[in-house]
MIDOSE-1310 file (N, C-alpha, C; in nm, 2 decimals, decimal comma, always signed):
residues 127
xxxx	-1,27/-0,81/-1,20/-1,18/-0,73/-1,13/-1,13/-0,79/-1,00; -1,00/-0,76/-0,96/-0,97/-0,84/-0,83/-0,92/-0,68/-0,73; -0,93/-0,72/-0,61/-0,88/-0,66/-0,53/-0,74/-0,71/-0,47; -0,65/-0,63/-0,41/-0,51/-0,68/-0,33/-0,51/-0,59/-0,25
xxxx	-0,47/-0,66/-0,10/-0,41/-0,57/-0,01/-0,30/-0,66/+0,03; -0,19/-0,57/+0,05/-0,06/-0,66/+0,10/-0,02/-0,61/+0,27; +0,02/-0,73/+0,37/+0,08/-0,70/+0,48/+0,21/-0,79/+0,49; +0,19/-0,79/+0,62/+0,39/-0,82/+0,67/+0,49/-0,75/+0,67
xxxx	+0,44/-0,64/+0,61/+0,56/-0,56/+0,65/+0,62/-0,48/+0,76; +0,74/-0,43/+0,80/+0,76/-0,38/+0,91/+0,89/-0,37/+0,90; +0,94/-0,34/+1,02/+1,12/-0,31/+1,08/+1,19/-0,44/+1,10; +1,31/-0,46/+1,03/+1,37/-0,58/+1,09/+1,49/-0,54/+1,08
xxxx	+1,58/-0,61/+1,12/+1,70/-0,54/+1,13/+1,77/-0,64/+1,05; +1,91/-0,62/+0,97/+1,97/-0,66/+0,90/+1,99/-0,79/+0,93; +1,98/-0,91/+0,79/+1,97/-1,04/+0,83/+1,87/-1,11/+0,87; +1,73/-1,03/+0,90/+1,61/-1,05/+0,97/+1,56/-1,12/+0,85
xxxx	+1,47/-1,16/+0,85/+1,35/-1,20/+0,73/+1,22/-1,11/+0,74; +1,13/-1,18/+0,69/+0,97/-1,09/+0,69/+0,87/-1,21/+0,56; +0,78/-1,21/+0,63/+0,71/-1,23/+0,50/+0,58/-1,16/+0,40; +0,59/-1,10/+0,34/+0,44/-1,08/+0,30/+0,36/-1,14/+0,23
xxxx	+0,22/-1,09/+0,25/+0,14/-1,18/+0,18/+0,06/-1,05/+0,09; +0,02/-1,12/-0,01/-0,10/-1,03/-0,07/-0,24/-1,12/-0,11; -0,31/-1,05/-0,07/-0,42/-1,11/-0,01/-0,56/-1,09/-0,10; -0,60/-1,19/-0,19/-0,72/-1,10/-0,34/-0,82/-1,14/-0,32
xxxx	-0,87/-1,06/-0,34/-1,06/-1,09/-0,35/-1,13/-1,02/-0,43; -1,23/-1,06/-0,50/-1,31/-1,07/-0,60/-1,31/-1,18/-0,72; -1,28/-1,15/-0,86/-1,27/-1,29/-0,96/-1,20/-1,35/-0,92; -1,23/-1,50/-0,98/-1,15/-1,59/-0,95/-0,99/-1,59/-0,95
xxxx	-0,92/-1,64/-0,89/-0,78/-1,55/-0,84/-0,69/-1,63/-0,92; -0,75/-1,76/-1,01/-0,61/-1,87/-1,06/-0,59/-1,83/-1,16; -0,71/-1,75/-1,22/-0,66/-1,64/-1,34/-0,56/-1,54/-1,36; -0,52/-1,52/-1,24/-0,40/-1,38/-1,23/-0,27/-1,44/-1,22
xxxx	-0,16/-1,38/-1,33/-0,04/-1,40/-1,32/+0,00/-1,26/-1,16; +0,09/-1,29/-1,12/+0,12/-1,22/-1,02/+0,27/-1,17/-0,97; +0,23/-1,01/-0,94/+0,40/-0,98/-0,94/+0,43/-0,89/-0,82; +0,52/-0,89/-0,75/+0,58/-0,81/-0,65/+0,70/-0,68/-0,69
xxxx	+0,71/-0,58/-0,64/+0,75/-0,43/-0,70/+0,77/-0,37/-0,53; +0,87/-0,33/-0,57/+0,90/-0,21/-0,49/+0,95/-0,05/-0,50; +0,93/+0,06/-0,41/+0,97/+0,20/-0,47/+1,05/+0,20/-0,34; +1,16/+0,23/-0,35/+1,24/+0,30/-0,23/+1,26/+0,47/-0,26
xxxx	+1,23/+0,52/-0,13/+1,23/+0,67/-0,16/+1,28/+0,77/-0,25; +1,26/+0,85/-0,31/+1,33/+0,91/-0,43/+1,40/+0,80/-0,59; +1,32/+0,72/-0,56/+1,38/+0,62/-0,64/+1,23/+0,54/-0,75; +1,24/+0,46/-0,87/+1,15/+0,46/-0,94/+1,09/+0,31/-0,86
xxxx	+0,98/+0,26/-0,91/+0,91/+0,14/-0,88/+1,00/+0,01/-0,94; +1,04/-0,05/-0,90/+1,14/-0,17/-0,94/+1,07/-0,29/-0,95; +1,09/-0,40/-1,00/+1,01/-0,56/-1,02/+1,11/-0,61/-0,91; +1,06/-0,69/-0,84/+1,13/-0,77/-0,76/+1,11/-0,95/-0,78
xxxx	+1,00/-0,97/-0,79/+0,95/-1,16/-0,78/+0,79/-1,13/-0,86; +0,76/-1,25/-0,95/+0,70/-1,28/-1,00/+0,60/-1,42/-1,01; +0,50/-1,44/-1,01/+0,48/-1,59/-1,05/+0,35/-1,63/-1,16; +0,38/-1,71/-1,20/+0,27/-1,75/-1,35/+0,13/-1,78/-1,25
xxxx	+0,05/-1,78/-1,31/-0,07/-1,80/-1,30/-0,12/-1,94/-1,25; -0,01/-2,04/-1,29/-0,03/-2,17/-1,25/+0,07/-2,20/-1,15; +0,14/-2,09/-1,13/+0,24/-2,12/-1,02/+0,32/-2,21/-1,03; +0,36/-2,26/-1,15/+0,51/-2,35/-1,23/+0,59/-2,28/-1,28
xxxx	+0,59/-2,15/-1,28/+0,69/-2,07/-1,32/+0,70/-1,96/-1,22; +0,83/-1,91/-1,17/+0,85/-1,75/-1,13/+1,00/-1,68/-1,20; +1,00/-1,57/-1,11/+1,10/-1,47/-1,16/+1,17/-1,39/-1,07; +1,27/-1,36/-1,08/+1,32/-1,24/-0,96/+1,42/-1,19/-1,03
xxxx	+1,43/-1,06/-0,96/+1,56/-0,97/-1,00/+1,64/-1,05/-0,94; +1,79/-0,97/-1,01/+1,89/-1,02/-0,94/+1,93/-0,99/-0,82; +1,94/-0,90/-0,75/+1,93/-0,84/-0,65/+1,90/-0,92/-0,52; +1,78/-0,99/-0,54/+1,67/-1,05/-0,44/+1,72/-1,24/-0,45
xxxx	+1,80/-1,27/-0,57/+1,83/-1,41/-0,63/+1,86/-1,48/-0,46; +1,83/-1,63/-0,44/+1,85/-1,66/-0,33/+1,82/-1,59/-0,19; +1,77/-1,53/-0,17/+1,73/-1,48/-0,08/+1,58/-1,42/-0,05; +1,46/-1,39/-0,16/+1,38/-1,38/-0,14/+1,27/-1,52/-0,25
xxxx	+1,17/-1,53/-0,18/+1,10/-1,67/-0,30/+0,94/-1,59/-0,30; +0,94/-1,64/-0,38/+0,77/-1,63/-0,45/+0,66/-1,76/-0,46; +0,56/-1,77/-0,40/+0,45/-1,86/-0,40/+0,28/-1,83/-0,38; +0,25/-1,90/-0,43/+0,12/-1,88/-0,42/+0,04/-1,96/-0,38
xxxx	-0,10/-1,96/-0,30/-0,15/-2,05/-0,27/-0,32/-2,01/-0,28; -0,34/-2,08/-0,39/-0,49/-2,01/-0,45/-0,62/-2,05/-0,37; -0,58/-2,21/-0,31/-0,72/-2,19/-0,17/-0,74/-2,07/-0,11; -0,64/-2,01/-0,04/-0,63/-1,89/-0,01/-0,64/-1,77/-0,01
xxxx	-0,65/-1,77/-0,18/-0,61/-1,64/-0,29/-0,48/-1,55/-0,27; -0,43/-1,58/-0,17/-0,29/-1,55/-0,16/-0,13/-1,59/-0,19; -0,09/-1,48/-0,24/+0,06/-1,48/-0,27/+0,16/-1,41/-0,17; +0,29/-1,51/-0,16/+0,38/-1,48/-0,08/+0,52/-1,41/-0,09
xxxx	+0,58/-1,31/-0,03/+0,73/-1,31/-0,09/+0,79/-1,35/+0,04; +0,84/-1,44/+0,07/+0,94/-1,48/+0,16/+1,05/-1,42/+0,16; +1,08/-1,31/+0,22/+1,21/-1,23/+0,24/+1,35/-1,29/+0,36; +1,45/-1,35/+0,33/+1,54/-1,40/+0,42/+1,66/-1,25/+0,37
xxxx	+1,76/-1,30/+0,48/+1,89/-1,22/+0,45/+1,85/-1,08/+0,41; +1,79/-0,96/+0,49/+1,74/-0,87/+0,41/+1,87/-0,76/+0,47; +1,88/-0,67/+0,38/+1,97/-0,60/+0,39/+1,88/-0,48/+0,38; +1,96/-0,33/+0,42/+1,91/-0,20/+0,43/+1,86/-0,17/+0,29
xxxx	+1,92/-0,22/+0,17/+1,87/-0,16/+0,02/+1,76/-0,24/+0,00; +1,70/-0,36/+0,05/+1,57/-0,38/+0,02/+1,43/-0,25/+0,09; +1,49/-0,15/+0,18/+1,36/-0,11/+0,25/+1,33/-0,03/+0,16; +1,21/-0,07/+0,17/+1,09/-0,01/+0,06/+0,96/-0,01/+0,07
xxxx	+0,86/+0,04/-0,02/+0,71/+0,01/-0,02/+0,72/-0,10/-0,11; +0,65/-0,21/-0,05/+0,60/-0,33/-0,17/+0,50/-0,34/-0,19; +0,48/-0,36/-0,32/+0,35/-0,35/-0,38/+0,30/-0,49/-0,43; +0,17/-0,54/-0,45/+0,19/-0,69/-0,52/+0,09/-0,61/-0,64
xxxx	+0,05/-0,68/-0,74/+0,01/-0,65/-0,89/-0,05/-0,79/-0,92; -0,15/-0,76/-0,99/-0,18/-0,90/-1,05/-0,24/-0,87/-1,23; -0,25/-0,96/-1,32/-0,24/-0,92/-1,41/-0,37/-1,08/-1,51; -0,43/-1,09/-1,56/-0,54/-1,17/-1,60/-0,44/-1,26/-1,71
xxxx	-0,39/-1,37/-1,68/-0,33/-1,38/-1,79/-0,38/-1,52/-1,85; -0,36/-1,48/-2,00/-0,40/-1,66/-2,07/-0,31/-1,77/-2,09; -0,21/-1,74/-2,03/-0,09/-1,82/-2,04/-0,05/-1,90/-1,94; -0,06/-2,00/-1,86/-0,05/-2,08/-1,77/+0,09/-2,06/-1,69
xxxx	+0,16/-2,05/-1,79/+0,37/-2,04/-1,69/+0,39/-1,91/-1,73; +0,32/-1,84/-1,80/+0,45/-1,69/-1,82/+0,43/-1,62/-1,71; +0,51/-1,58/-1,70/+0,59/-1,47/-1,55/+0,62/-1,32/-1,63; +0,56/-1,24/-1,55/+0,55/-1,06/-1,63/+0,63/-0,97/-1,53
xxxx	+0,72/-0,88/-1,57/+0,81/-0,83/-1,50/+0,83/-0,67/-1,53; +0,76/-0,62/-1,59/+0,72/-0,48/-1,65/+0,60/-0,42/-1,55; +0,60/-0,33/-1,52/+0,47/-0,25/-1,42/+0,36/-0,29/-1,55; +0,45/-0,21/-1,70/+0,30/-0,20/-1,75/+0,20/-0,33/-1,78
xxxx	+0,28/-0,39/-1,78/+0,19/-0,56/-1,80/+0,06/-0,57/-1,65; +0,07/-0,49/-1,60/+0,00/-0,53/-1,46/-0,12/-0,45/-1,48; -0,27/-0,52/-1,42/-0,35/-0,42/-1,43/-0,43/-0,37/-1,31; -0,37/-0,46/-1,19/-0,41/-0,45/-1,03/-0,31/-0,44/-1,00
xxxx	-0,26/-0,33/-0,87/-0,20/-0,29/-0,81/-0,26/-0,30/-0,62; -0,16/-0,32/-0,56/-0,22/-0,32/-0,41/-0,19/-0,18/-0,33; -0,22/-0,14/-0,23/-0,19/-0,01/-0,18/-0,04/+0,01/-0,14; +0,01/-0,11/-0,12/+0,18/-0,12/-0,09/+0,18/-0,17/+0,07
xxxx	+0,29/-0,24/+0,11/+0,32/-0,25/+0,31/+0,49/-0,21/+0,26; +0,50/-0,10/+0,38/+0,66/-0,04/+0,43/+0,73/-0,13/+0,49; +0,85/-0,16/+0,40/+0,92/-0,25/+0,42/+1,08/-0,18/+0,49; +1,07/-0,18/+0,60/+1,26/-0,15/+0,69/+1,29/-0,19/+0,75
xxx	+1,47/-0,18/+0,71/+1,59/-0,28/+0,73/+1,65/-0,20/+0,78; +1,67/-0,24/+0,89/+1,79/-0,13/+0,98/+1,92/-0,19/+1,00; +2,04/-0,12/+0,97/+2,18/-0,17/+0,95/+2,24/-0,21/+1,12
């Protein structure tokens, strides 16, 4: 079982960046494929950035293309989303997710493929 909690989040104002991290502990961490998600208010849980297990592969919505990246760095047990160029429709709760996988490059972009979930950090973008 792994644990996640995610920070970095906060207020920035349009054009600002932010970074988050999510942060795991318990099993070994190079085993988790890993994914980022967000819910904006009255609105469903969305995939935003993904990355494989080996961290040779990722994924992003289109939405986030060029402007947000995904990395990982397993000394650490931490994963990143580097947020640039952020606009008022990214503010949200982000969540990071991790998922046990046997597959070295595949990248998972479905909630239900996920079987760890983090508590979320509030992510706002003020116009």
């Amino acid at each position: 079982q792994v644990q996640l909690v995610e920070s970095g989040g906060g207020l920035v104002q349009a054009g600002g960046s932010l970074r988050l991290s999510c942060a795991a502990s318990g099993r070994t961490f190079s085993i988790y494929a890993v994914g980022w998600f967000r819910q904006a208010p009255g609105q469903e849980r969305e995939f935003v950035a993904a990355v494989s297990r080996n961290g040779g592969s990722t994924s992003d919505t289109d939405s986030v293309k060029g402007r947000f990246t995904i990395s990982r760095d397993d000394a650490k047990n931490t994963v990143y989303l580097q947020m640039n160029s952020l606009k008022p429709e990214d503010t949200a709760v982000y969540y990071c997710a991790a998922k046990a996988s046997a597959f070295g490059s595949y990248v998972y972009s479905r909630i239900r493929d996920y079987e760890y979930w983090g508590q979320g950090t509030q992510v706002t973008v003020s116009s």
